[in-house]
N, C-alpha and C positions, 0 to 999 in steps of 0.2 A: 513667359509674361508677354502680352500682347502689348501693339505699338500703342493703341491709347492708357496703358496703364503706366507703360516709361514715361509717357509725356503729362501726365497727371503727378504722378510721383518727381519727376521734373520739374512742373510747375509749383507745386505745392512748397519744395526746398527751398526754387527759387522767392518765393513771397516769404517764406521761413528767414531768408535770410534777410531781405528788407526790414521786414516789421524788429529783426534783431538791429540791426543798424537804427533805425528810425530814433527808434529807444535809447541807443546807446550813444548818439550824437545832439540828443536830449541833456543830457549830463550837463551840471555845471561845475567852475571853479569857484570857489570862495575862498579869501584870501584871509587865514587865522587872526584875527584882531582889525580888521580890516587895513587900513593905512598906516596905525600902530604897528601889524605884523603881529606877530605870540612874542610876548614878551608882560610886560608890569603892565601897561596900560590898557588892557582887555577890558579894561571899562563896561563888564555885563555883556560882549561880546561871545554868545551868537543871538543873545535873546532878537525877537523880532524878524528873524531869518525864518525863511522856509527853506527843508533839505529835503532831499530824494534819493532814494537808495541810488548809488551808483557815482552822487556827485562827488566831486573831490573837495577835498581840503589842503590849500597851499599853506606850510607853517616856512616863515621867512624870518629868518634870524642870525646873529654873529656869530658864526660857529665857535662852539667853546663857553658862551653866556650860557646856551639854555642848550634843552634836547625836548625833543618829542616822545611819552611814550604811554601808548595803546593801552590803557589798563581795566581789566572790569569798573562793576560799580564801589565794590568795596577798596580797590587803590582807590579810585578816585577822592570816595569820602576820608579815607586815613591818609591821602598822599603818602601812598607806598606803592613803587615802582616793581617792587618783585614779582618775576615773572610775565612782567609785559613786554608788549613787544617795543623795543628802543628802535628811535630814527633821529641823528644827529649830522645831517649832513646840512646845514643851517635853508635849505631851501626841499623840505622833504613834500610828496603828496602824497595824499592819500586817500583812497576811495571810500566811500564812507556804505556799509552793509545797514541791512536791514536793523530798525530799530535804534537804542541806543548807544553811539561811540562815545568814550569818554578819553580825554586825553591830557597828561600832567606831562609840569617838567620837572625831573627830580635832581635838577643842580640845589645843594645846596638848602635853602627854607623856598624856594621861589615858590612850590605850591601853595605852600603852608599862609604865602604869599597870594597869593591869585591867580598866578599862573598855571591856570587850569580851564579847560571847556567840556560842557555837556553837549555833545551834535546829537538830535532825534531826528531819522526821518519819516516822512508821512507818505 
């Protein structure tokens, strides 16, 4: 391999690896209920929000009231938690993927309750 093709092939990783940074310090936090936190007063909380793959979601709660947990779309519509993924550490994040995350908490009736979100990103 020739010196100008190491420095090509060098250069190119190097930009590779910016434009991954660039995008990836893009990212934002949104805080589950905003000032409420995840809990009863989710008040239509995220309508009106804009998400992008990669952003996070901070769910801020008492540990032991609620949990967090990842469910398709059919948990979400029955509030049934089986086989999702649980996070119950009352200050969990999480990155949110392509398309739509859904997320219940299944202490309890609290879904059955409200305590639940649909995040889509664009």
């Amino acid at each position: 391999m020739s010196g100008v093709n190491k420095v090509t092939i060098v250069a190119f990783a190097m930009m590779l690896c910016i434009l991954l940074q660039t995008n990836i310090s893009k990212a934002d936090t949104f805080l589950a209920g905003d000032a409420n936190g995840w809990g009863f007063k989710l008040n239509g909380w995220p309508n009106g929000k804009t998400f992008k793959t990669g952003d996070v979601i901070e769910f801020k709660y008492p540990v032991g009231a609620h949990n967090v947990v990842k469910v398709d779309q059919a948990g979400f519509d029955s509030c049934n938690g089986a086989g999702g993924q649980v996070f119950a550490s009352g200050d969990d994040k999480i990155t949110l993927t392509q398309g739509t995350s859904y997320f219940i908490c299944t202490i309890g009736p609290h879904c059955a309750n409200g305590v639940k979100a649909a995040v889509t990103t664009n």
